[in-house]
Structure formats: C-alpha cells, structure tokens
C-alpha positions in Angstrom: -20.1 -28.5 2.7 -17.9 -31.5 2.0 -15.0 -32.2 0.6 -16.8 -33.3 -3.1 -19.0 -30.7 -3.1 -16.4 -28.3 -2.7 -14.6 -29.4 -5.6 -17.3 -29.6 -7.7 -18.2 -26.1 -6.9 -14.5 -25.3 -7.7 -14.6 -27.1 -11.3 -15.3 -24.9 -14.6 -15.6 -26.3 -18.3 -12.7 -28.4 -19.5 -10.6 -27.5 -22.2 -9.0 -30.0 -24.6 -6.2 -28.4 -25.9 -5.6 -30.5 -28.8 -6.6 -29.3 -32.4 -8.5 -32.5 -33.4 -10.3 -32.4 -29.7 -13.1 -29.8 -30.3 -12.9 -28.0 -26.3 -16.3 -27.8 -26.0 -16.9 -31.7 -26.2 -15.9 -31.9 -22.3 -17.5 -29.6 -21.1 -18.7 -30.4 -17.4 -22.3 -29.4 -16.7 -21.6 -26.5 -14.7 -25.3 -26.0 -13.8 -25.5 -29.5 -12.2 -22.8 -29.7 -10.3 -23.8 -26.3 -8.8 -27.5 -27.6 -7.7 -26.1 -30.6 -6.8 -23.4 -29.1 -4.1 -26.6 -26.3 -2.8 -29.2 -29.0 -2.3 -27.0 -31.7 -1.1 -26.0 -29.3 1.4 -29.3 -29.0 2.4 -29.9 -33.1 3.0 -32.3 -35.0 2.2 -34.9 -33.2 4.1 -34.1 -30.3 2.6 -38.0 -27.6 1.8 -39.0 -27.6 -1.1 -38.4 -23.9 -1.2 -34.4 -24.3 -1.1 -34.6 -25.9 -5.0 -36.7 -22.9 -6.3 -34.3 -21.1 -5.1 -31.1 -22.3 -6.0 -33.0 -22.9 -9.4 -33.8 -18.8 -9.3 -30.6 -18.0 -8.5 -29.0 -19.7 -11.5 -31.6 -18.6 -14.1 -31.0 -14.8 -12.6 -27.2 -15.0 -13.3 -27.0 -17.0 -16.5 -29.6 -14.0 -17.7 -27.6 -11.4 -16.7 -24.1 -12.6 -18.4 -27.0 -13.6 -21.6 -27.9 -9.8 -21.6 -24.6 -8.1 -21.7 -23.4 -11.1 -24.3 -26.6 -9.9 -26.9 -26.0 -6.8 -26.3 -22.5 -7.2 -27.4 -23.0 -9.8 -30.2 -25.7 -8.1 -31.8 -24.4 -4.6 -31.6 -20.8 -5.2 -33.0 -22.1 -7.6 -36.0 -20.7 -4.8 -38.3 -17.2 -6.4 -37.4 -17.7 -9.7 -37.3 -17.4 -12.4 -40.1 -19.2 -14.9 -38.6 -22.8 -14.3 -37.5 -25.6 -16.1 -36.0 -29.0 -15.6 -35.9 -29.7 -13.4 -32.6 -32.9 -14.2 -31.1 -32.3 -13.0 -27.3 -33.3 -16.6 -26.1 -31.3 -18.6 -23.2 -32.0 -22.3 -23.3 -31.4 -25.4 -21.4 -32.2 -28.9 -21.5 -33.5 -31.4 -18.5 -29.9 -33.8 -19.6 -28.0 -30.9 -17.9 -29.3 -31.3 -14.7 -27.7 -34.5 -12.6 -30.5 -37.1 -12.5 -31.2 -36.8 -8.6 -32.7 -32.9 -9.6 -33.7 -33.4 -13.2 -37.0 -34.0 -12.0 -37.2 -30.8 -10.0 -35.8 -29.0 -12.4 -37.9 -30.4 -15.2 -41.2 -29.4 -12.8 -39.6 -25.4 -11.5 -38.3 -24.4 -15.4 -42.2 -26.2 -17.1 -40.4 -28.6 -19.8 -42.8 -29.7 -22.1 -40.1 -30.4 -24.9 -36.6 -31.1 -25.5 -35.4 -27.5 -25.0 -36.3 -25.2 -22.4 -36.7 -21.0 -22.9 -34.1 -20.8 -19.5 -34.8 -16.9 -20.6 -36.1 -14.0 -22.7 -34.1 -11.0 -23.4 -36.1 -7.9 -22.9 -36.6 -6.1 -26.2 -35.3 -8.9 -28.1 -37.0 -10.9 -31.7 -38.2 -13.3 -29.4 -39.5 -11.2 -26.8 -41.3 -9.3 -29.8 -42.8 -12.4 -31.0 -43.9 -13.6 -27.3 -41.7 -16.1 -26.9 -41.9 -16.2 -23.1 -39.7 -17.7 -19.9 -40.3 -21.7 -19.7 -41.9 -22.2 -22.5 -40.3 -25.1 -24.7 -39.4 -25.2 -28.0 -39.6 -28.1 -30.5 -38.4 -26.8 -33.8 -36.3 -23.5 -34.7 -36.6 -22.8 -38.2 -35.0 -26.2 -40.3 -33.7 -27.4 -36.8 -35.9 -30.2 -34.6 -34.7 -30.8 -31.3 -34.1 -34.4 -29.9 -35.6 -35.8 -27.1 -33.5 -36.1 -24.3 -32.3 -39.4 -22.8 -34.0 -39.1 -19.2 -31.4 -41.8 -17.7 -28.3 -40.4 -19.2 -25.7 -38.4 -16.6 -25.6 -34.7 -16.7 -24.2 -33.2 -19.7 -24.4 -30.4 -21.7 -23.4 -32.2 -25.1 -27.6 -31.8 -26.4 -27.4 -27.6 -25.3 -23.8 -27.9 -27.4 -25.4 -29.3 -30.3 -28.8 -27.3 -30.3 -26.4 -24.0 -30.0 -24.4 -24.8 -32.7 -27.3 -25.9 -34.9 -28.9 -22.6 -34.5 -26.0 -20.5 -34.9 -25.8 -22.0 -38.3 -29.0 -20.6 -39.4 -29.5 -17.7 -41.3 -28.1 -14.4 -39.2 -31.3 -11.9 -40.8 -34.1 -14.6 -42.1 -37.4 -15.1 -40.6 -37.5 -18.5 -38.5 -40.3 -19.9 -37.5 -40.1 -21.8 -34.0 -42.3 -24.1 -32.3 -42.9 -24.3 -29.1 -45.5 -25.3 -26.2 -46.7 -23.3 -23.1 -49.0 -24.8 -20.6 -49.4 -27.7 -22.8 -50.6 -25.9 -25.8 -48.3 -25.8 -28.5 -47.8 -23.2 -31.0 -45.9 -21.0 -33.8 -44.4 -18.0 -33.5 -42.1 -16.2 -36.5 -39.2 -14.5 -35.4 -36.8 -12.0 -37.3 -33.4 -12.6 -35.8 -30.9 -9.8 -35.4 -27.0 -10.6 -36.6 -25.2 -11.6 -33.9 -21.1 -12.4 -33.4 -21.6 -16.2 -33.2 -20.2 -16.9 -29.9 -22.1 -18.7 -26.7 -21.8 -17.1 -23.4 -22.1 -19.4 -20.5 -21.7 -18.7 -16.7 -18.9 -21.3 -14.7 -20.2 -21.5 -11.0 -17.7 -20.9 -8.2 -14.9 -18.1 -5.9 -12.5 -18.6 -9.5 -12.2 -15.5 -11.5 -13.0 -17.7 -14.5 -12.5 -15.8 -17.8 -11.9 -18.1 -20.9 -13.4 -17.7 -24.6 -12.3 -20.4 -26.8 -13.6 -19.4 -30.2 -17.5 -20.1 -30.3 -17.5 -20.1 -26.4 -17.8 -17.5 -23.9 -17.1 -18.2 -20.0 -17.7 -15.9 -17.3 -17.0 -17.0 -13.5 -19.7 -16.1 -11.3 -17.8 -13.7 -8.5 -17.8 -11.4 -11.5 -21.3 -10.6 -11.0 -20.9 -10.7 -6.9 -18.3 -7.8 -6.9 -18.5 -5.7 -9.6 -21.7 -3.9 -11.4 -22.9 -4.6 -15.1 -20.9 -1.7 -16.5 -17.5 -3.2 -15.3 -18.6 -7.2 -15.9 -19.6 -6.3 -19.6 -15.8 -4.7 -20.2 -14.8 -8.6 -19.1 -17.2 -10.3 -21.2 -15.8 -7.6 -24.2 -12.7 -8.8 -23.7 -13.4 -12.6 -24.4 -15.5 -11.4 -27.0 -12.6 -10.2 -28.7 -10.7 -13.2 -28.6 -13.3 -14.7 -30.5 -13.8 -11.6 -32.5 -10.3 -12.0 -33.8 -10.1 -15.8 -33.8 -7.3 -16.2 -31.4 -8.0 -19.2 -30.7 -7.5 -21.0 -33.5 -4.7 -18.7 -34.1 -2.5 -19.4 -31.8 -3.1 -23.3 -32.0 -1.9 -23.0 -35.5 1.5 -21.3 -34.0 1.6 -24.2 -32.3 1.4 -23.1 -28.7 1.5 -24.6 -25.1 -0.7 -24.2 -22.3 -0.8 -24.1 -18.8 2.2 -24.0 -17.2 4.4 -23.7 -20.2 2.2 -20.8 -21.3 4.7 -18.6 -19.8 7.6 -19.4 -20.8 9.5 -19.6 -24.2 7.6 -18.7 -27.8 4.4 -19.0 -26.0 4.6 -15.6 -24.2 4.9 -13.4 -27.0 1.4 -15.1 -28.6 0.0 -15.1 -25.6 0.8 -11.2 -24.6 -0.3 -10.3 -28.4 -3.7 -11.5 -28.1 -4.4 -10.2 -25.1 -3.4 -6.5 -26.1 -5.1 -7.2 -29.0 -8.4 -8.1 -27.1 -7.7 -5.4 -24.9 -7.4 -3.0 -27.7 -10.5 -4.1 -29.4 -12.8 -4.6 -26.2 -12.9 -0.6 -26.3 -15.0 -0.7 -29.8 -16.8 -3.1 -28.8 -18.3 -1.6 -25.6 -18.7 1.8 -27.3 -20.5 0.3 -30.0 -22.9 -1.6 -27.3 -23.1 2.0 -25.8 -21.5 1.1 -22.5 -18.8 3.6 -21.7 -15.5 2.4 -23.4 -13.7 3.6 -19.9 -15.1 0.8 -18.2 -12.4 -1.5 -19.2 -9.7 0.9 -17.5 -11.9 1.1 -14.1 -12.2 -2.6 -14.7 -8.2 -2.8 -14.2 -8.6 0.2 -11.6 -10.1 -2.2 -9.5 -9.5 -5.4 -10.3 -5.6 -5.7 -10.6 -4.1 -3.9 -7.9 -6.0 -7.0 -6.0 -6.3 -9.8 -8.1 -4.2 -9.9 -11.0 -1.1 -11.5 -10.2 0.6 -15.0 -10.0 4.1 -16.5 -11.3 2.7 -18.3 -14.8 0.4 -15.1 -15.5 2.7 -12.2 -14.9 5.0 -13.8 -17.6 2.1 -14.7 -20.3 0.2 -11.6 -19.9 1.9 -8.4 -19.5 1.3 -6.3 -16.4 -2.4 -4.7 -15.6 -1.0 -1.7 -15.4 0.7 -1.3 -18.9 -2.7 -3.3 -19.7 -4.6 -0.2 -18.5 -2.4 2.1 -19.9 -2.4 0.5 -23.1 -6.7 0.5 -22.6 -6.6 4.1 -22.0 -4.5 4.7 -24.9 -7.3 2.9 -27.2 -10.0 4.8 -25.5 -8.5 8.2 -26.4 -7.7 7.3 -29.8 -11.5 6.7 -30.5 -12.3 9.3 -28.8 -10.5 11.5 -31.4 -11.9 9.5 -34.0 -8.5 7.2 -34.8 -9.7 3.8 -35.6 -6.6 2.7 -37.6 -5.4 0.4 -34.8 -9.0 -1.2 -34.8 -9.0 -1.7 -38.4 -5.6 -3.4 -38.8 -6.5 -5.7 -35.9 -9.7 -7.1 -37.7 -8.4 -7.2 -41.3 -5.3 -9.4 -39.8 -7.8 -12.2 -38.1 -7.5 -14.3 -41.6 -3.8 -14.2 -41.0 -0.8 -16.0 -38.9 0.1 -14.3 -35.2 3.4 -12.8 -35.6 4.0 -12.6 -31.2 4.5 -8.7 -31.9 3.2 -7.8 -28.7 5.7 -4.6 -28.1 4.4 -2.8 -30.8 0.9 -3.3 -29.2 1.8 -2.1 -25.8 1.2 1.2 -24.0 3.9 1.2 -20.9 2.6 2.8 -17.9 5.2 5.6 -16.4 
C-alpha cells in the first residue's frame, strides 16, 4: 500500500475547534478514502468481486456501531433534552464516495434517489414499516432530499445536512417517507421512537479513534476488531455522555485549548471533569440499554493496562485505573439504588464547568 493510501487510511474527521467553525463542516469522507485506499490497492485490474467486498465490509461495520448507537439513543431518551426522531435507518449518499467508485457504489448499494437506506435496524419503526436495505428515499416527513452533484469530490456535507434536517423533526410524530425499491416508488408511514439527537459514524483505520463533539458520535474501527459488542457499546456510552451532558459546548464556553495544550494549565481540570463525568454517566446509560453496566470497568480491564497511555493524555485525563475505580464506584451505587450522582450531573448540563474533577474521582488503592 503506498505512502497516500496509508495516510488516507490513517485520517479521521477533522475538527474545527473554533466556536464560529461548526466541526462537522470538515468532515473528511471517511468512507471514501477507505474504498479508495482497498481498491486502489487492488489496481486497476482489480475483480469485480474485491468492491462488493470492501463495499460489504463497510456497510457491516457502520451497522454494527448504528445498532449499539439506537439502542443507546433511543433507550436513554428519558434523560436527554434534545431528541430526535429514532427511525433505526443508516443512510448514505453516492457524493460520499470519491468519483473513481461512485459509480460502483451507486450500482452495489441500488440508488435510485438522493439518499440511500446504507441499513435497517432490526426491530426498529422503519423495519416495522418495511423500509428495507438499498432502498432510497426521496422525502422524510416535511424534508425532500437534493439531488446530488454527480461531478462534485467526495464529501459528506449532503449526509450532514440530511442528518440534521431529520433530527429536527418531531421525536414521537408519524412521518411519512418516500422512497423507491427496484424502481417502484412508494410510501411508507413510520412512528419514530425518541432518540438522544446524536449521529454515530465509524472513522476507518489502526487509531483508537474516540471523539463526540456534541451532535456527533465517532468510533474508530479497531474497536470492533478487538473487542466484542458488550465492551465497544461501554465506548460508544461514553461519547454518548459527552453529548448527553453538552461538554462540548461547555467547555468551549470555558474557553479551552486543544491538542497539545489540552494538558497543561486550566485546561486539565475541564478536561478531567468531563471525562469522569462521562464516565460516571456511561454506567446509566448501558444499564438503561440493558447491557451490563460492568462492561465499562472490563472495558478499562482490558484496554488500559495496554493502550491507554501517552505524555498529553496522562495529564488531560486522569489515570485508567482511578478511571475504573471511579466506574466501579458508579456501578455499585446503582446497584444499591443511589442515583444522586446521576441526577446532579444532568440537572448541571445548562450550567458553566467549574474544572472540579477531584470531587468526581474514585482513587484506586
């Protein structure tokens, strides 16, 4: 593989850190420069089989991170002040895919509109109201999708906007969506569940990626290659919770820096508050998903003692050991029915960070 296509198997969504710079607005199409990097690998002369494939393998992981994210979003709605419509649908659009693949991408996922169904949840509204895997979709209740610009580079800026369009619909009401299958086009009505409004995307690559920036949800692939759904969703809980709890936004109003000055100065104490916080929190929210709450300490079991280390991260997060401590703590506190933690944490979200991160954590002996 060479030297290009290593790098843009390396690259994850960029984040503009600025508060008038939404984050998502440079997003890099992760999806593309993945099939890009397998198929050019492959040359020119590469079967036809190798695309379906690579094609496969993406659907299959982007599904299983959408899974685990509904199950989350839907089943913790109860503590979340902003909701979306929950339909159990993963979509895509053809602009995603670099132009050299749109086409075989366009013919292996059946566009026949704007947006593609990537996905169906199982047991979800739209499963229920046969919505099925590559059929595309023209209108979602008052939202109609734009045609894509066929000569554009890959972006994901149309998925962005469709996302956020129908995140804005009503969290309970009936929708109706239009769609086609096999070149027949029809209606379906669908009763959403209320979700958490957050999108859950997968970044492509050997990084640990692990990021939630307030509407967004990212996931780095080699999640899914070494550790089973149980411990993955306790990762995908935890970036839930930043959102949950609006860190974001948070702690760019305490006005801090990222990068490599996250870890030194002011910024640390922020930093190490929201993660205890979304440690703390990530316990309820499993529970109430009805994955065991313990994951999140096996999680750390098994993850830090290999992986969780570094210069900049040991001094904006505090140790995975007082992390897991501090996790274990919350677990047996709900286990005995003592929520008060939880509670405080979600009636502070409309409030300033204070950077009181040592009355959060749970030391390990």
């Amino acid at each position: 593989m060479n030297k290009n296509c290593r790098r843009a198997m390396r690259m994850r969504g960029t984040r503009c850190r600025q508060p008038d710079c939404p984050s998502t607005e440079r997003r890099i199409p992760i999806v593309a420069l993945l099939a890009a990097c397998l198929l050019a690998a492959l040359g020119e002369g590469r079967p036809a089989f190798a695309a379906a494939d690579t094609f496969a393998a993406i659907r299959s992981t982007e599904a299983r991170l959408a899974n685990i994210g509904f199950r989350l979003a839907a089943d913790n709605a109860a503590l979340c002040d902003r909701l979306q419509p929950g339909l159990g649908l993963l979509l895509h659009t053809p602009d995603q895919y670099s132009i050299d693949l749109r086409g075989e991408a366009m013919a292996y996922f059946g566009f026949e509109a704007p947006i593609g169904v990537e996905a169906v949840l199982a047991d979800s509204p739209a499963a229920k109201a046969d919505i099925r895997e590559d059929d595309s979709l023209v209108e979602v209740g008052s939202v109609t999708f734009a045609a894509a610009d066929m000569q554009s580079e890959a972006n994901t800026e149309r998925l962005i906007a469709t996302d956020r369009a129908v995140a804005a619909l009503p969290a309970d009401a009936p929708l109706r969506i239009y769609g086609v299958r096999n070149g027949e086009s029809y209606v379906k009505s669908v009763t959403p569940v209320p979700a958490c409004r957050s999108r859950f995307e997968v970044a492509f690559g050997s990084d640990f990626t692990a990021e939630a920036d307030g509407e967004l949800v990212q996931i780095g692939s080699r999640f899914f290659e070494e550790y089973p759904e149980e411990l993955v969703a306790a990762v995908v809980a935890h970036e839930l919770a930043h959102n949950v709890l609006r860190h974001r936004e948070r702690l760019e109003d305490a006005g801090v820096s990222y990068g490599l000055l996250s870890g030194f100065g002011r910024n640390v104490r922020y930093f190490r508050q929201t993660e205890l916080e979304a440690d703390i929190l990530s316990v309820t929210l499993l529970a109430n998903a009805g994955y065991d709450p313990a994951a999140a300490a096996r999680f750390w079991r098994a993850f830090g003692p290999e992986y969780s280390g570094g210069l900049l991260r040991s001094r904006s997060h505090p140790s995975w050991k007082d992390r897991l401590t501090t996790i274990e703590t919350a677990v047996a506190a709900r286990e005995a029915g003592k929520d008060d933690m939880v509670t405080a944490l979600l009636a502070s979200r409309d409030g300033e960070l204070d950077g009181d991160w040592q009355s959060l954590i749970v030391r390990a002996d």
